[in-house]
Backbone bond lengths (Angstrom), bond angles and torsions (degrees), N, CA, C in turn:
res aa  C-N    CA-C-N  psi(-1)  N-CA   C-N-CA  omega(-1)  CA-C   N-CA-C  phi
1 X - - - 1.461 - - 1.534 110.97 -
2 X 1.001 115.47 131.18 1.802 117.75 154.82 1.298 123.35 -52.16
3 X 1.642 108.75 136.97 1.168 96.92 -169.59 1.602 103.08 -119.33
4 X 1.608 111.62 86.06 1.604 147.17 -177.52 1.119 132.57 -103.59
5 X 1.428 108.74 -21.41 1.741 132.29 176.40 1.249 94.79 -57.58
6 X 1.325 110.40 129.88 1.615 131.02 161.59 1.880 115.37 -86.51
7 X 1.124 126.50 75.81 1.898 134.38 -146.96 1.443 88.46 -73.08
8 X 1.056 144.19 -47.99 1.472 148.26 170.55 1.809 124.90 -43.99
9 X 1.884 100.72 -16.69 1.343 90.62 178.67 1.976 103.85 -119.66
10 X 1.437 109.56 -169.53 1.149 120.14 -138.45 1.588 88.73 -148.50
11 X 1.142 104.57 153.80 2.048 107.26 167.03 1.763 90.96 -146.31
12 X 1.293 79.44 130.21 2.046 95.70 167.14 1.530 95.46 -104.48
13 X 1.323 132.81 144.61 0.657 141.91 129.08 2.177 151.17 -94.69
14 X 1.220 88.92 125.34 1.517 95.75 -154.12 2.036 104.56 -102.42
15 X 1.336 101.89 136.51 1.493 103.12 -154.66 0.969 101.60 -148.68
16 X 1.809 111.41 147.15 1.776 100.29 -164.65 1.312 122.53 126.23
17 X 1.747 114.87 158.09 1.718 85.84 -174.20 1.107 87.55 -118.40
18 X 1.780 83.96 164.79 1.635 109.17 -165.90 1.534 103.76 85.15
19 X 1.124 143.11 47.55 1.508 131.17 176.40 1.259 102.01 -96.88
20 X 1.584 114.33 -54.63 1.873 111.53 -179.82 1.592 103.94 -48.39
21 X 1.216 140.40 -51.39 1.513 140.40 167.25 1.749 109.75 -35.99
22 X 1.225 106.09 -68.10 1.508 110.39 166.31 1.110 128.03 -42.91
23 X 0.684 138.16 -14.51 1.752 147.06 -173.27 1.530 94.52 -128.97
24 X 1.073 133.95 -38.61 1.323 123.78 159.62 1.276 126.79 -26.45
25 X 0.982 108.50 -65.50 2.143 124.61 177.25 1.353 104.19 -83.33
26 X 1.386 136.79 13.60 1.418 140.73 166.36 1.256 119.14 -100.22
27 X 1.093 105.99 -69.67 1.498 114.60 -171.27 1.746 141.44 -95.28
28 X 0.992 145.52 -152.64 1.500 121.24 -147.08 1.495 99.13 -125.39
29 X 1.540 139.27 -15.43 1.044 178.60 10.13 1.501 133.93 72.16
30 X 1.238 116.83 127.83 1.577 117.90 -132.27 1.956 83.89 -97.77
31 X 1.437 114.15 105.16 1.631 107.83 168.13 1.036 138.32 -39.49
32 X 1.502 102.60 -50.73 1.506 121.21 164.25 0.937 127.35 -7.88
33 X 1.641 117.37 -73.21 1.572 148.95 155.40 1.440 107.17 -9.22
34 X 1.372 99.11 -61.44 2.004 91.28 -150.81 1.157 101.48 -72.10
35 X 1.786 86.50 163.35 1.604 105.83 -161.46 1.531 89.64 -121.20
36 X 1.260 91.69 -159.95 1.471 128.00 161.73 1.940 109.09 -81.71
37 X 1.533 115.39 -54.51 1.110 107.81 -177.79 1.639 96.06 -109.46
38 X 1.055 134.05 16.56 1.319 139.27 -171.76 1.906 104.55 -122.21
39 X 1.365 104.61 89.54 1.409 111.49 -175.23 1.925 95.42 -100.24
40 X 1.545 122.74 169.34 0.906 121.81 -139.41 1.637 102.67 -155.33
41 X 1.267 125.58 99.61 1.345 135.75 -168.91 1.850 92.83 -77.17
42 X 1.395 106.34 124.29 1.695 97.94 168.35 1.995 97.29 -166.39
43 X 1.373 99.25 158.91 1.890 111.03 -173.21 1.287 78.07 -94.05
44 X 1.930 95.27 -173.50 1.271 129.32 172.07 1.663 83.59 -140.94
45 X 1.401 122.67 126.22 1.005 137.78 -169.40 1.707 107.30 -113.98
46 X 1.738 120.02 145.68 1.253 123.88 142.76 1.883 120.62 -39.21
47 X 1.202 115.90 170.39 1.844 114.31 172.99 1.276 83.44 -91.70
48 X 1.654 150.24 28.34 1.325 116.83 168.42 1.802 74.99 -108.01
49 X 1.018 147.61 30.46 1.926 126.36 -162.29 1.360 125.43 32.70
50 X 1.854 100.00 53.24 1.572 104.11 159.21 1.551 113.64 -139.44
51 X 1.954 92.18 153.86 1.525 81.62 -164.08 1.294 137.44 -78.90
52 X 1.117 130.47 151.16 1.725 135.05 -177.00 1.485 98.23 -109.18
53 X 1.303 116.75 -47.88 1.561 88.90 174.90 2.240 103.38 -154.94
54 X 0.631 99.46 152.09 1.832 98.32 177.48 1.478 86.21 -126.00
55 X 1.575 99.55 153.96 1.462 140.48 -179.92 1.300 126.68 -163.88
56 X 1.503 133.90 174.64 1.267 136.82 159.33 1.186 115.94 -114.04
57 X 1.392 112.08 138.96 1.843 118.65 -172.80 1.931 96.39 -105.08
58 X 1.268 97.45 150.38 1.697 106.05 179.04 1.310 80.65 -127.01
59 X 1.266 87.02 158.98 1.985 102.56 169.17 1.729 100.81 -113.48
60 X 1.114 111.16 143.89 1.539 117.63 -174.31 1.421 98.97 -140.76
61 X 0.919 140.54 107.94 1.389 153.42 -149.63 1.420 116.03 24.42
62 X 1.348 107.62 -102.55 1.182 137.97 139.17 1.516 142.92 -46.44
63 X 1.252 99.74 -30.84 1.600 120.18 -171.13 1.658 103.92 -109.21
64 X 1.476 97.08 174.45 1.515 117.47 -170.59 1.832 112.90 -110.70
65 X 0.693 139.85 109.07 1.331 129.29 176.22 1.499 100.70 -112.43
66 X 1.469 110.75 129.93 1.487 133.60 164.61 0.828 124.46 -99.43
67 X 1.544 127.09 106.29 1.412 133.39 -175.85 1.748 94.80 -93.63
68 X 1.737 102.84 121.78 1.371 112.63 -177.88 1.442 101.43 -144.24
69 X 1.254 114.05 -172.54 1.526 127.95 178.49 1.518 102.60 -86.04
70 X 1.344 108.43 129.68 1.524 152.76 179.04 1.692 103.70 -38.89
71 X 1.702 91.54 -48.66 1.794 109.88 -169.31 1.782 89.96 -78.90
72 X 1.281 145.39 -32.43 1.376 147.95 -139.49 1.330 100.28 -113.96
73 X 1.179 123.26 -39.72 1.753 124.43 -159.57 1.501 93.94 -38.06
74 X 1.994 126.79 -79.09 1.055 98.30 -171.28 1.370 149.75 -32.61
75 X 1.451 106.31 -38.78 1.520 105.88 -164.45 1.332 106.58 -86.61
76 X 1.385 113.32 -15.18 1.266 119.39 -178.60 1.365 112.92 -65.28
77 X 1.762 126.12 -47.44 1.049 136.48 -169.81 1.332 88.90 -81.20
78 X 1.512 158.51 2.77 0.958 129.77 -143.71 1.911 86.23 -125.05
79 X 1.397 101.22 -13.78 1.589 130.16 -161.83 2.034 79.41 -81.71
80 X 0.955 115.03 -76.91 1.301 116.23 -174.40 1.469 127.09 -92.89
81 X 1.292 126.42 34.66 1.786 129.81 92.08 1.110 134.80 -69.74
82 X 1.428 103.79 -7.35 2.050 95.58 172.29 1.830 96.05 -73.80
83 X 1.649 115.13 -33.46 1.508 103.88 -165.73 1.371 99.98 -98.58
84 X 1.337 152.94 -11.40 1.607 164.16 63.34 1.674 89.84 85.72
85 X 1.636 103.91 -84.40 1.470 115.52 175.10 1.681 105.94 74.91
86 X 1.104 93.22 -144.99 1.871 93.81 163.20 1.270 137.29 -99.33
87 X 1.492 96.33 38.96 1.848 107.01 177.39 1.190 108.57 -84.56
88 X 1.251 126.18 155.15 1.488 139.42 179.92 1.356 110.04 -85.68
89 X 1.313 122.43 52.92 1.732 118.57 -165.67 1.242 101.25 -142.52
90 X 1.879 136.60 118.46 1.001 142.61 -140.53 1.806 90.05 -124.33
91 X 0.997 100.60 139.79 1.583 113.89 -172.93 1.333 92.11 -143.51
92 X 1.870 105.22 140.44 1.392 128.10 -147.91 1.424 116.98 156.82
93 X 1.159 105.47 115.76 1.659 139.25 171.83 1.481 97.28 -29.05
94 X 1.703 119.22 126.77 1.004 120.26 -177.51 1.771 103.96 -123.47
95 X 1.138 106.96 100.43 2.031 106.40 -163.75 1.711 85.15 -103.41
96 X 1.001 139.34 49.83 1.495 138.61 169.20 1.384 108.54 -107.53
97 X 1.582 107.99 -18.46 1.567 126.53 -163.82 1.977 114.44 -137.10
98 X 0.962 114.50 118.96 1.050 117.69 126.88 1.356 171.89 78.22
99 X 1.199 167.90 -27.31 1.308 133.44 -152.91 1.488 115.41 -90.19
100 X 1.198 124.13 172.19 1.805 118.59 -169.77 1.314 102.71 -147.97
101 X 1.188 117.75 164.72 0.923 129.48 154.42 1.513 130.82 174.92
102 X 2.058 126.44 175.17 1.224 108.53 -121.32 1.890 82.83 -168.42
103 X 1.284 105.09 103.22 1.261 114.70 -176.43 2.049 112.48 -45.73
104 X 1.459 97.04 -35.67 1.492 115.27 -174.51 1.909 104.97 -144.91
105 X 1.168 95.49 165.14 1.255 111.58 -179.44 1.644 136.16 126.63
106 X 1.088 120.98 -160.05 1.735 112.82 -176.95 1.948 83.50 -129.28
107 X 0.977 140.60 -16.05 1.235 124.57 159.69 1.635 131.60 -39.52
108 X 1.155 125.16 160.89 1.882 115.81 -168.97 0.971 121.04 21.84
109 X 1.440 126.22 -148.13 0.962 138.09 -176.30 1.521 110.34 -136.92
110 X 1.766 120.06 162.78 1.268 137.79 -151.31 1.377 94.10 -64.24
111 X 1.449 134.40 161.02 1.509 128.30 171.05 1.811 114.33 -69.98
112 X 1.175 125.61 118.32 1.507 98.29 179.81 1.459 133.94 -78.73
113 X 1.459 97.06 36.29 1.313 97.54 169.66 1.440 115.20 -98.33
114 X 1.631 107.44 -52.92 1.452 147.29 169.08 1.321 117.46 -124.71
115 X 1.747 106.33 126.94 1.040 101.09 174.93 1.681 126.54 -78.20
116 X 1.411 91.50 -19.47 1.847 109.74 -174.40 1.609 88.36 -59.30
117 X 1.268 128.47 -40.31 1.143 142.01 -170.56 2.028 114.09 -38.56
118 X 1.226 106.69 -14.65 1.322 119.00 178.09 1.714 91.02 83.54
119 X 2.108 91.46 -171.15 1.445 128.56 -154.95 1.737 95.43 -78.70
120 X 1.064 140.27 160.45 1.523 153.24 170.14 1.595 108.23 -151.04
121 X 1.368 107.04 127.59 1.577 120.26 173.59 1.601 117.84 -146.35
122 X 0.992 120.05 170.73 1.478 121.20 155.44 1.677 122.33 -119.82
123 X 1.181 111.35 136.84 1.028 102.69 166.80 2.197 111.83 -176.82
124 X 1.065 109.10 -175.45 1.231 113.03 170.74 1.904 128.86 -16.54
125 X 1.115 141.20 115.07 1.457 125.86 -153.08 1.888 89.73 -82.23
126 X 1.761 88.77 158.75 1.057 101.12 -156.02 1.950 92.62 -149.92
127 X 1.427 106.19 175.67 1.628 82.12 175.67 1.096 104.41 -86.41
128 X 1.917 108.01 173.15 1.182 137.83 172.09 1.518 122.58 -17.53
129 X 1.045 108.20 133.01 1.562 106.29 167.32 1.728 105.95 -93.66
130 X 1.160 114.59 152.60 1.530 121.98 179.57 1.853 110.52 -123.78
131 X 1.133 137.39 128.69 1.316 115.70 159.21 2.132 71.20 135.22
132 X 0.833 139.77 -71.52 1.673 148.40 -120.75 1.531 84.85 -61.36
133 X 0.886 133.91 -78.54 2.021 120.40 -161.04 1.849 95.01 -38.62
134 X 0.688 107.54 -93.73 1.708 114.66 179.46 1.013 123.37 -9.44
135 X 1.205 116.16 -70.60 1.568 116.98 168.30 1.898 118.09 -64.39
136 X 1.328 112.56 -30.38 1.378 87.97 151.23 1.237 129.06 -116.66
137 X 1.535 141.41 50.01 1.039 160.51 122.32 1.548 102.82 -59.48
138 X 1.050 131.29 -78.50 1.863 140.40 159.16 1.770 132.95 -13.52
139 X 1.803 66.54 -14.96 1.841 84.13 176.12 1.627 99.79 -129.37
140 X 1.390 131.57 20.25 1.072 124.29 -163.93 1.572 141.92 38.52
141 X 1.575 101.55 57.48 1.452 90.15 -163.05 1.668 72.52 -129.94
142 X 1.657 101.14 138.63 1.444 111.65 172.17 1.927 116.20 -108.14
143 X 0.956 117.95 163.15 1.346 116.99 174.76 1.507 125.91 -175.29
144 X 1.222 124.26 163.59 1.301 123.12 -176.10 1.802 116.24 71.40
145 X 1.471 104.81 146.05 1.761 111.73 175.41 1.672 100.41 -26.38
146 X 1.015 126.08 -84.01 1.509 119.03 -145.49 1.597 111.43 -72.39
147 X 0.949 99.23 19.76 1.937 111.59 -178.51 1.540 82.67 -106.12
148 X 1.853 105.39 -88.21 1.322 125.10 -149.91 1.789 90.85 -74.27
149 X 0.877 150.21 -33.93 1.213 147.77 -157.43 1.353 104.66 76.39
150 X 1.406 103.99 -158.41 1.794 120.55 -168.98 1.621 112.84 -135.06
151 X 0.982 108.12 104.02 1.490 104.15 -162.49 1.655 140.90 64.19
152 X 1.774 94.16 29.64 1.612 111.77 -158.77 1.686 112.97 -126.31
153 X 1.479 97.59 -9.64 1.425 99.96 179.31 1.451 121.65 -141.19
154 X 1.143 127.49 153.89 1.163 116.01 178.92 1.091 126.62 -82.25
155 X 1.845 126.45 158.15 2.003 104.26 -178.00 1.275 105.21 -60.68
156 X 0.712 125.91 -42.73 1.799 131.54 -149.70 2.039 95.16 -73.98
157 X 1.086 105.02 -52.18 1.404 111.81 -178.50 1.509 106.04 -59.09
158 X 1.277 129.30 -30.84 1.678 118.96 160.15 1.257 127.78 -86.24
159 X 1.846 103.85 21.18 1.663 97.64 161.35 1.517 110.46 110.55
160 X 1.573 94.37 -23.35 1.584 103.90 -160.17 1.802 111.51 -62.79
161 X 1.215 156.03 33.28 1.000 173.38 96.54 1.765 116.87 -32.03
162 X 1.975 94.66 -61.07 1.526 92.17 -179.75 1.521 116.20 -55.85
163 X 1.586 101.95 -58.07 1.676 114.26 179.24 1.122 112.46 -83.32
164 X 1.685 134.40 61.06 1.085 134.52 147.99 1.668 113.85 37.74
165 X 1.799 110.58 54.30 1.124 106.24 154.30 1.521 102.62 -114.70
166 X 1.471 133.10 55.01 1.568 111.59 145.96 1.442 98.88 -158.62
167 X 0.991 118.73 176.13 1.460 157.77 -167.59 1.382 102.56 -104.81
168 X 1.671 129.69 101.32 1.336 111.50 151.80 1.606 117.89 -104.27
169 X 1.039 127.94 20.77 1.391 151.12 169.66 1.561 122.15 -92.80
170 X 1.158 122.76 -26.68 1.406 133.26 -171.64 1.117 113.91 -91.58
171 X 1.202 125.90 156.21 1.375 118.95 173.05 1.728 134.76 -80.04
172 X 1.207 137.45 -157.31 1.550 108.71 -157.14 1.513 102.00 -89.74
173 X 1.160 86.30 171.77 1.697 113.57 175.60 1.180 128.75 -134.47
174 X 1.256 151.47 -167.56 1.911 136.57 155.40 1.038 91.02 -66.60
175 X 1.540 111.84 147.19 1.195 131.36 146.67 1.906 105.18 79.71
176 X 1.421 101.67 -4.25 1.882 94.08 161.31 0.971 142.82 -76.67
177 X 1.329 126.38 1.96 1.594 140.48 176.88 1.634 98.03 -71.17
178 X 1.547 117.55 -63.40 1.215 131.12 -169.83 1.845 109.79 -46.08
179 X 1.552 83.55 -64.97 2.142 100.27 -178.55 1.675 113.21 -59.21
180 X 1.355 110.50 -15.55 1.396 89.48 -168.23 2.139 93.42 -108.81
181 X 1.336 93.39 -17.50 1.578 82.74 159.35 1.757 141.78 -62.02
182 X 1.648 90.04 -48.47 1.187 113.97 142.11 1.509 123.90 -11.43
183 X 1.576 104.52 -82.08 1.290 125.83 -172.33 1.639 118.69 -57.90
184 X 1.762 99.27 -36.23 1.214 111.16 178.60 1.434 120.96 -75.68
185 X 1.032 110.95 -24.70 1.725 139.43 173.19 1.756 101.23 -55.93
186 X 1.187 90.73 -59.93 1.576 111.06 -155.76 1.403 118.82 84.84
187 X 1.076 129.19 47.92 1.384 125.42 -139.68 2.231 97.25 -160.68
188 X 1.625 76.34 71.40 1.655 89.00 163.75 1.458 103.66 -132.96
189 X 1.551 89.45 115.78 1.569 116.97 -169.93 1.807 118.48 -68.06
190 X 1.540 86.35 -36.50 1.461 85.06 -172.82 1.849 101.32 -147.31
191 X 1.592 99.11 169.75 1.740 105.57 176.49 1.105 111.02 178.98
192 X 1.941 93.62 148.30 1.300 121.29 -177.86 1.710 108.60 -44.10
193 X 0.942 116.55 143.87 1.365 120.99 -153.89 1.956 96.30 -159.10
194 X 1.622 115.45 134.72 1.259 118.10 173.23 1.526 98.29 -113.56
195 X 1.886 104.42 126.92 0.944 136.07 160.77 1.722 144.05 -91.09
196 X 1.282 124.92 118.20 1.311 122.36 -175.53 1.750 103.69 -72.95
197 X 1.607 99.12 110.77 1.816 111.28 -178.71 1.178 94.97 -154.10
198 X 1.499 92.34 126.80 1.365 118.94 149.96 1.597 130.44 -63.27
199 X 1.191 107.47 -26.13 0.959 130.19 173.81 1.622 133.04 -137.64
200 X 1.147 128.14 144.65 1.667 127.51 -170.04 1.648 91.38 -71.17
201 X 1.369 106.59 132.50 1.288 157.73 -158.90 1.800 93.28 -107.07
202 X 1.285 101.01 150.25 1.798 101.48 175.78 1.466 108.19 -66.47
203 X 1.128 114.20 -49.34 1.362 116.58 178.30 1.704 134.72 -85.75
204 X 1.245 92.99 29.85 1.613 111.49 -167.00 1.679 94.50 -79.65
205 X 1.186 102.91 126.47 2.117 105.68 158.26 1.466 125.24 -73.95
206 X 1.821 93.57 -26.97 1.282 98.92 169.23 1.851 104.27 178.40
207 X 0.938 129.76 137.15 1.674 142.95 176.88 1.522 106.33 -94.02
208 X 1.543 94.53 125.21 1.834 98.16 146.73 1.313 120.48 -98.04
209 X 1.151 133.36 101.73 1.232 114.16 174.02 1.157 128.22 -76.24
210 X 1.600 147.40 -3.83 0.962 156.92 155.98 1.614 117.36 -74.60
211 X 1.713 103.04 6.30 1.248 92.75 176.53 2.028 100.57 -144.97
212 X 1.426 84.19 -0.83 1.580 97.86 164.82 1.405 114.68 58.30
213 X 1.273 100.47 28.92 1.546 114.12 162.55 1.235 119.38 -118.88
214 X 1.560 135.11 168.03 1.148 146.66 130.28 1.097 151.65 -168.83
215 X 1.559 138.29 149.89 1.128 146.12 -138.72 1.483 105.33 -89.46
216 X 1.584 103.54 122.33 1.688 118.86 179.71 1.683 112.89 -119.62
217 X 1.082 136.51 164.97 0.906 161.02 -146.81 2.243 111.86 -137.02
218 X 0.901 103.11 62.65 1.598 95.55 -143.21 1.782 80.38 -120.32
219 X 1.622 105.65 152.81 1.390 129.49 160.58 1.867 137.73 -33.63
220 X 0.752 135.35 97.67 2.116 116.56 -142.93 1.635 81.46 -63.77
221 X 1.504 151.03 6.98 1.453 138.33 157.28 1.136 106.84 -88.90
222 X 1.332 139.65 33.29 1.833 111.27 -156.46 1.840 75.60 177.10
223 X 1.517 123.13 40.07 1.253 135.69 174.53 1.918 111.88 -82.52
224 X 1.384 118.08 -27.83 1.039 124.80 -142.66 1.668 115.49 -67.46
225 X 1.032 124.92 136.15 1.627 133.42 -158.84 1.745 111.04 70.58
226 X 1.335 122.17 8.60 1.219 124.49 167.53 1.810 127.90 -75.15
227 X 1.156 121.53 103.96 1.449 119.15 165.26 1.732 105.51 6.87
228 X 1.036 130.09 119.68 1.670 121.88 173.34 1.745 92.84 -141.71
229 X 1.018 96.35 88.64 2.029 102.74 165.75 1.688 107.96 -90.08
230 X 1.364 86.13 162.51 1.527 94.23 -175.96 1.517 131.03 -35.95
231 X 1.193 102.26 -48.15 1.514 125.68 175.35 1.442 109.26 -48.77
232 X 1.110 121.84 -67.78 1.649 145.42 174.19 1.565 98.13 -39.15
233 X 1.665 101.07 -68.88 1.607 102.72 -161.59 1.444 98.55 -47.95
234 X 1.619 119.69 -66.23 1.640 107.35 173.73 1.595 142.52 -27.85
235 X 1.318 92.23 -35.60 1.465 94.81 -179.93 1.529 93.03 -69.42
236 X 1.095 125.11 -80.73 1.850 138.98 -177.36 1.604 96.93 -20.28
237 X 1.212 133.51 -45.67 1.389 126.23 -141.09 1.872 99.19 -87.14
């Protein structure tokens, strides 16, 4: 077996009609878009525009698959049956599948956040993948609760602009009044940012120490010894 399995993530699956609509007025990320080979980095935001949880949606025929964190799926799915209401659209843990991935190769497709980011697919579980925090920590890309937290950061402040997690074209969502003011402003003060520490830092969200990094939350003036990749530097410049 390959060992490509991502063990840390989770797929909800969402089924039913009207789901691209549903996720439409939810999330940060234009539905429309997704494809088949066109998967789609987007949050589910507070009404102030901060995140509660980021994921990737696949389109599978008809259906929605959410590639999210393993530790999150419940509450996540549990987040969208509270807004569910009386739609006919069944959301539910799909363990038949998955997620993979593949620093290099002609397998899946590019990450849509980053492409440096390597290969992304779904399919059949397989063993462990090894190498994935690191290499995208190494490229500065943060994600998931214990990075971004839960109601602690803003989208825009985790980047989500650079890596094409939102929609400023679409119409609203939770928490879009705030992000697209933001955007219009130009006026993102501060961001998640990966740091080389040996040690947890005051402003750390969270430390690896076995990988001697970690993820801060810091001022775009008050950047200095912070991971700054290309992507980043552009936005800043």
């Amino acid at each position: 077996m390959a060992s490509t399995t991502l063990a840390d993530r989770a797929l909800l699956r969402l089924s039913g009609e009207g789901v691209l609509e549903f996720l439409q007025g939810l999330v940060t990320n234009d539905t429309s878009l997704l494809a088949a080979e066109r998967p789609l980095w987007a949050g589910l935001l507070t009404a102030q525009g901060k995140a509660l949880f980021d994921f990737i949606l696949w389109a599978d025929g008809g259906d929605v698959l959410i590639d999210c964190e393993a530790e999150q799926a419940d509450a996540l799915a549990k987040r969208l049956k509270m807004y569910r209401l009386r739609r006919p659209i069944q959301i539910e843990r799909d363990e038949s599948l998955c997620v993979h991935w593949s620093k290099d190769g002609s397998e899946g497709v590019p990450d849509p956040r980053l492409p440096e980011l390597g290969r992304r697919w779904l399919g059949p579980c397989e063993d462990a993948a090894e190498g994935w925090p690191e290499h995208r920590l190494s490229l500065g890309v943060t994600e998931g609760v214990p990075e971004l937290g839960s109601d602690k950061t803003l989208w825009l402040e985790a980047n989500a602009a650079e890596l094409n997690g939102v929609s400023f074209a679409k119409g609203c969502y939770v928490g879009q009044e705030n992000t697209a003011r933001m955007n219009y402003r130009q006026k993102v003060n501060r961001r998640l940012v990966v740091v080389p520490a040996t040690e947890p830092g005051p402003r750390a969200r969270i430390h690896y120490p076995e990988l001697g990094l970690a993820v801060e939350h810091r001022r775009i003036d008050d950047l200095g010894g912070a991971l700054t990749p290309d992507w980043l530097t552009a936005a800043l410049s």
